[in-house]
C-alpha positions in Angstrom: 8.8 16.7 -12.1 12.0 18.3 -11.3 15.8 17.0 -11.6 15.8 17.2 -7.5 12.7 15.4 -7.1 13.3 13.0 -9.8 16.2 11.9 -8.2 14.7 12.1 -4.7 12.2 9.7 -6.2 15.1 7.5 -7.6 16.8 7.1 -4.3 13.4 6.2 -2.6 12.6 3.9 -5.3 16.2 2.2 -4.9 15.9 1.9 -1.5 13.1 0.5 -1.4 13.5 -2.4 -3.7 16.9 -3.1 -2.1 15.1 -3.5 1.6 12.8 -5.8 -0.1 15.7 -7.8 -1.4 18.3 -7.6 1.0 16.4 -6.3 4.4 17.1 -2.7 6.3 20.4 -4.2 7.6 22.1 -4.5 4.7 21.5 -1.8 3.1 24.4 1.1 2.1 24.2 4.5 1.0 26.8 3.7 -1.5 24.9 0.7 -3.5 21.3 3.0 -2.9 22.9 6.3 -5.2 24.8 3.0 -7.9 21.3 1.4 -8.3 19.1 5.0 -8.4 22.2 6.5 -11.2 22.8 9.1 -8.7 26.3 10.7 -7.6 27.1 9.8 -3.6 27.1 13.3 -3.2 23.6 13.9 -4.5 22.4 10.9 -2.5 24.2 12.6 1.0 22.7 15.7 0.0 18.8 14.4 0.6 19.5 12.0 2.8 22.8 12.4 4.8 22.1 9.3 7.0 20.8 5.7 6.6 18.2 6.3 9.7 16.9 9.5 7.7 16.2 7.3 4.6 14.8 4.8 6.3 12.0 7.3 7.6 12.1 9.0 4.3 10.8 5.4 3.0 8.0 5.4 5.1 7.1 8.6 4.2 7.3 7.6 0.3 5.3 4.6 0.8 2.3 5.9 2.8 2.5 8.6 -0.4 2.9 5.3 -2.9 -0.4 3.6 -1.7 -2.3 6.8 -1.2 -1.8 8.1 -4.4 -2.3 4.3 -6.1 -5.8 4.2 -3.5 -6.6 7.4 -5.4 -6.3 6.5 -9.1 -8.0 3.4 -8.4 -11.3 4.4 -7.5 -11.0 8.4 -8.8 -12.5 6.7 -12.4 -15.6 5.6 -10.6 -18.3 7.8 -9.2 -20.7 5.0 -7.8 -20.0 3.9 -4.5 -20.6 0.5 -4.9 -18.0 0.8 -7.5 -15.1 2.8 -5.3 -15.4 0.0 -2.5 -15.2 -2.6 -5.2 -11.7 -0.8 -6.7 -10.3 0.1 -3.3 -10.7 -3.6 -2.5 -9.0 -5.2 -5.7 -6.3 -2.2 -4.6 -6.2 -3.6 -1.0 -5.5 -7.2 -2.3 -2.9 -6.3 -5.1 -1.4 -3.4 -3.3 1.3 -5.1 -0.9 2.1 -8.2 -3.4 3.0 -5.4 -6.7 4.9 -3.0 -4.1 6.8 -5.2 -2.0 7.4 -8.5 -4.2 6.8 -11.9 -3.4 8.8 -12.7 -0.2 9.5 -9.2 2.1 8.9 -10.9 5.1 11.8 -13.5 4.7 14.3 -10.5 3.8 13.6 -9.4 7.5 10.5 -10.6 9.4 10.8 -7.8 12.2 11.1 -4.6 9.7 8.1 -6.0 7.3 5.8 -6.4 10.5 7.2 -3.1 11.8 5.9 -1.0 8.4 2.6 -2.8 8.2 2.2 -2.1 12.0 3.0 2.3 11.2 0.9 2.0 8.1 -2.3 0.5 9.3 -3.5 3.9 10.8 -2.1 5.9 8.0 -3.9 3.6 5.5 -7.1 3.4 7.5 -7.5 6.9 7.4 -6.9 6.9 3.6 -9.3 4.3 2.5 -11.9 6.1 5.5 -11.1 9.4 3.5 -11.4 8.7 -0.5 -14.3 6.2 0.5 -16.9 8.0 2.2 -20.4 7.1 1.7 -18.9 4.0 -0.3 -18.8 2.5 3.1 -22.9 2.5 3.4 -22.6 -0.5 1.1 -21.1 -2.7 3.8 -24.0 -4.7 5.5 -22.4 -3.8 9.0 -21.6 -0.8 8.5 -25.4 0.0 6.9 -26.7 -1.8 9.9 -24.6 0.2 12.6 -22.6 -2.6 13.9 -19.3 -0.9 12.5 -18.2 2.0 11.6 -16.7 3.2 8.3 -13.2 3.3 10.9 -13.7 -0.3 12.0 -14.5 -1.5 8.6 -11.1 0.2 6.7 -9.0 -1.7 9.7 -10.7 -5.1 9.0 -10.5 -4.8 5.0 -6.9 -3.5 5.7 -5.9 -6.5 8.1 -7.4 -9.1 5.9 -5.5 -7.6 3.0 -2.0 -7.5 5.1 -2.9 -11.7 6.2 -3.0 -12.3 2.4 0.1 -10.3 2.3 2.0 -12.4 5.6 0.1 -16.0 4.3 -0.5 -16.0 0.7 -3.9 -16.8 -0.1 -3.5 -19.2 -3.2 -5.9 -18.1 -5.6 -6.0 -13.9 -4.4 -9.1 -13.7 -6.4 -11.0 -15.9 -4.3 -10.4 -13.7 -1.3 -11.3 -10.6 -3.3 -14.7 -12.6 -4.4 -14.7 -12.7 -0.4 -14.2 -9.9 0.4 -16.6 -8.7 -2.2 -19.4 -10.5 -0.5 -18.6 -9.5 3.0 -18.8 -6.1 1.4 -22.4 -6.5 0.1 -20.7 -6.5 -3.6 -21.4 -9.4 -6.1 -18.4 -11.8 -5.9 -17.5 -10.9 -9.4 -16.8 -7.2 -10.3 -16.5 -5.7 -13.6 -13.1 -4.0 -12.1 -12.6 -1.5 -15.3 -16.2 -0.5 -15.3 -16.4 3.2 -14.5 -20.0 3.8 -13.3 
Protein backbone atom coordinates (compact mmCIF):
# COMPACT_ATOMS: atom_id res chain seq x y z
CA UNK A 1 0.00 0.00 0.00
CA UNK A 2 1.05 3.35 -0.82
CA UNK A 3 1.83 6.62 1.37
CA UNK A 4 -1.48 8.21 -0.35
CA UNK A 5 -3.63 5.29 0.37
CA UNK A 6 -2.15 4.57 3.64
CA UNK A 7 -3.14 7.75 4.77
CA UNK A 8 -6.47 7.75 2.88
CA UNK A 9 -7.06 4.67 4.97
CA UNK A 10 -5.94 6.50 8.17
CA UNK A 11 -8.40 9.36 7.74
CA UNK A 12 -11.19 6.80 7.04
CA UNK A 13 -10.19 4.77 9.95
CA UNK A 14 -10.19 8.04 12.23
CA UNK A 15 -13.27 8.98 11.09
CA UNK A 16 -14.88 6.32 11.61
CA UNK A 17 -14.02 5.55 15.12
CA UNK A 18 -14.68 9.27 16.01
CA UNK A 19 -18.59 8.95 14.55
CA UNK A 20 -18.81 5.99 16.67
CA UNK A 21 -17.74 7.95 19.68
CA UNK A 22 -18.85 11.23 19.27
CA UNK A 23 -21.76 10.95 16.35
CA UNK A 24 -21.51 12.71 12.61
CA UNK A 25 -22.24 16.02 14.27
CA UNK A 26 -19.44 16.42 16.04
CA UNK A 27 -17.13 15.52 14.14
CA UNK A 28 -14.10 18.14 12.65
CA UNK A 29 -11.70 17.91 9.98
CA UNK A 30 -9.19 19.26 12.33
CA UNK A 31 -9.40 16.38 15.22
CA UNK A 32 -9.96 13.52 12.02
CA UNK A 33 -6.09 14.51 10.37
CA UNK A 34 -4.73 14.82 14.80
CA UNK A 35 -6.09 11.29 15.44
CA UNK A 36 -5.15 9.66 11.74
CA UNK A 37 -1.11 11.56 12.25
CA UNK A 38 -1.90 13.33 9.11
CA UNK A 39 -1.12 17.15 8.15
CA UNK A 40 -4.65 19.33 7.69
CA UNK A 41 -3.40 19.77 4.42
CA UNK A 42 -3.15 16.19 3.48
CA UNK A 43 -6.51 15.55 5.08
CA UNK A 44 -8.12 18.70 2.80
CA UNK A 45 -6.43 17.24 -0.07
CA UNK A 46 -8.68 13.81 -0.14
CA UNK A 47 -11.38 14.99 1.44
CA UNK A 48 -11.94 18.86 1.18
CA UNK A 49 -15.26 18.77 2.93
CA UNK A 50 -16.96 17.08 5.90
CA UNK A 51 -20.08 15.90 3.64
CA UNK A 52 -17.38 14.31 1.11
CA UNK A 53 -15.95 12.18 4.12
CA UNK A 54 -18.95 11.33 5.37
CA UNK A 55 -19.84 9.51 1.87
CA UNK A 56 -16.25 8.57 1.67
CA UNK A 57 -17.12 6.48 5.03
CA UNK A 58 -19.73 4.66 3.53
CA UNK A 59 -17.87 3.82 0.73
CA UNK A 60 -14.95 2.48 3.12
CA UNK A 61 -17.31 0.48 5.12
CA UNK A 62 -19.35 -1.35 2.39
CA UNK A 63 -15.33 -2.11 1.27
CA UNK A 64 -14.58 -3.06 5.29
CA UNK A 65 -17.35 -5.80 5.46
CA UNK A 66 -16.93 -7.08 1.96
CA UNK A 67 -13.50 -7.67 2.18
CA UNK A 68 -13.97 -9.20 6.00
CA UNK A 69 -17.21 -11.37 4.30
CA UNK A 70 -14.50 -12.49 1.93
CA UNK A 71 -11.66 -13.77 4.14
CA UNK A 72 -14.17 -15.40 6.20
CA UNK A 73 -15.41 -18.02 4.12
CA UNK A 74 -12.43 -17.75 1.14
CA UNK A 75 -10.67 -20.76 3.60
CA UNK A 76 -13.62 -22.95 3.13
CA UNK A 77 -14.65 -24.65 -0.09
CA UNK A 78 -17.78 -26.62 1.33
CA UNK A 79 -20.89 -24.85 1.21
CA UNK A 80 -22.17 -25.85 4.25
CA UNK A 81 -19.07 -24.48 5.70
CA UNK A 82 -19.13 -20.79 3.76
CA UNK A 83 -22.90 -20.28 5.13
CA UNK A 84 -21.71 -21.37 8.57
CA UNK A 85 -18.58 -18.55 8.42
CA UNK A 86 -20.63 -15.90 6.69
CA UNK A 87 -22.98 -16.30 9.54
CA UNK A 88 -20.50 -16.16 12.62
CA UNK A 89 -19.29 -12.94 10.21
CA UNK A 90 -22.90 -11.63 10.13
CA UNK A 91 -23.17 -11.84 14.03
CA UNK A 92 -19.57 -10.45 14.91
CA UNK A 93 -19.39 -8.12 12.08
CA UNK A 94 -21.39 -4.79 13.39
CA UNK A 95 -20.41 -5.41 17.25
CA UNK A 96 -16.12 -5.54 16.25
CA UNK A 97 -16.65 -2.61 13.67
CA UNK A 98 -18.77 -0.20 15.26
CA UNK A 99 -18.19 -0.84 19.17
CA UNK A 100 -20.58 -1.49 21.83
CA UNK A 101 -23.03 1.53 21.75
CA UNK A 102 -23.21 3.47 17.99
CA UNK A 103 -26.62 3.88 18.24
CA UNK A 104 -26.62 6.09 21.50
CA UNK A 105 -23.74 8.38 19.75
CA UNK A 106 -26.55 9.19 17.22
CA UNK A 107 -29.65 7.07 16.76
CA UNK A 108 -30.74 8.66 13.30
CA UNK A 109 -27.09 8.28 11.46
CA UNK A 110 -26.57 4.46 12.86
CA UNK A 111 -30.17 3.54 11.40
CA UNK A 112 -29.37 5.68 8.39
CA UNK A 113 -25.98 3.44 7.41
CA UNK A 114 -27.68 0.08 8.26
CA UNK A 115 -30.65 1.25 6.08
CA UNK A 116 -27.80 2.13 2.73
CA UNK A 117 -25.89 -0.97 3.61
CA UNK A 118 -28.62 -3.64 3.62
CA UNK A 119 -28.78 -3.82 -0.26
CA UNK A 120 -25.00 -3.40 -0.64
CA UNK A 121 -24.46 -6.23 1.91
CA UNK A 122 -27.24 -8.40 0.57
CA UNK A 123 -25.77 -8.51 -2.71
CA UNK A 124 -22.41 -9.42 -1.14
CA UNK A 125 -23.32 -12.31 1.04
CA UNK A 126 -25.82 -13.37 -2.37
CA UNK A 127 -22.49 -13.02 -4.41
CA UNK A 128 -19.51 -14.93 -2.29
CA UNK A 129 -22.31 -17.46 -1.25
CA UNK A 130 -23.77 -19.02 -4.10
CA UNK A 131 -24.82 -22.47 -4.07
CA UNK A 132 -24.02 -22.20 -0.14
CA UNK A 133 -27.54 -20.94 -0.01
CA UNK A 134 -28.99 -24.58 -1.22
CA UNK A 135 -28.28 -25.49 2.44
CA UNK A 136 -31.14 -23.31 3.72
CA UNK A 137 -34.30 -25.51 4.16
CA UNK A 138 -36.33 -22.58 2.43
CA UNK A 139 -34.38 -21.77 0.18
CA UNK A 140 -33.88 -25.79 -0.93
CA UNK A 141 -37.53 -25.99 -0.78
CA UNK A 142 -38.32 -22.84 -3.07
CA UNK A 143 -40.07 -20.81 -0.52
CA UNK A 144 -37.13 -18.18 -0.62
CA UNK A 145 -34.70 -17.15 -2.56
CA UNK A 146 -30.96 -16.91 -2.10
CA UNK A 147 -32.00 -12.72 -2.19
CA UNK A 148 -34.70 -13.10 0.45
CA UNK A 149 -32.61 -15.28 2.55
CA UNK A 150 -29.27 -12.68 2.67
CA UNK A 151 -31.90 -9.82 3.73
CA UNK A 152 -33.38 -12.05 6.60
CA UNK A 153 -29.83 -13.34 7.83
CA UNK A 154 -28.74 -9.60 7.38
CA UNK A 155 -31.80 -8.11 9.36
CA UNK A 156 -31.47 -10.59 12.19
CA UNK A 157 -27.88 -9.85 12.44
CA UNK A 158 -28.48 -5.78 12.39
CA UNK A 159 -31.55 -6.64 15.51
CA UNK A 160 -28.61 -8.23 17.45
CA UNK A 161 -26.74 -5.22 16.53
CA UNK A 162 -29.81 -2.42 17.68
CA UNK A 163 -30.92 -5.00 20.90
CA UNK A 164 -28.02 -6.96 22.02
CA UNK A 165 -28.75 -10.50 22.19
CA UNK A 166 -27.17 -11.58 25.59
CA UNK A 167 -25.37 -14.55 24.87
CA UNK A 168 -24.53 -13.82 20.70
CA UNK A 169 -23.73 -17.40 20.42
CA UNK A 170 -26.99 -18.53 21.11
CA UNK A 171 -28.43 -16.56 18.24
CA UNK A 172 -25.64 -17.83 15.98
CA UNK A 173 -26.56 -21.58 17.26
CA UNK A 174 -30.01 -20.13 15.88
CA UNK A 175 -29.35 -19.00 13.21
CA UNK A 176 -27.34 -22.13 12.54
CA UNK A 177 -30.39 -24.19 12.77
CA UNK A 178 -32.70 -22.07 10.76
CA UNK A 179 -29.91 -22.49 8.21
CA UNK A 180 -30.07 -26.27 8.17
CA UNK A 181 -26.37 -26.17 10.01
CA UNK A 182 -25.81 -28.08 13.32
CA UNK A 183 -26.12 -25.57 16.22
CA UNK A 184 -22.54 -25.95 16.92
CA UNK A 185 -19.89 -25.24 14.10
CA UNK A 186 -16.37 -26.08 14.09
CA UNK A 187 -15.81 -22.23 12.87
CA UNK A 188 -11.87 -22.78 11.97
CA UNK A 189 -12.50 -25.96 10.16
CA UNK A 190 -11.65 -25.48 6.47
CA UNK A 191 -13.47 -28.21 4.66
Amino acid sequence: MGGSSTSREAILAAARRAIVERGPGKLTLSSIAASAGVSRPTLYRWYPTKDVLLAAIAVYEEEQFDRGLRAAIDARRAPARRLDAALHYLVTYLDDVLGPDPIGAEPRFALASLERSLPVQRRALVRYLGDAFDQVPAVRGGELSNEQAAELFLRLTYSHYLIPHPEPEMLLANLRSFAGLPRRSPIGATG
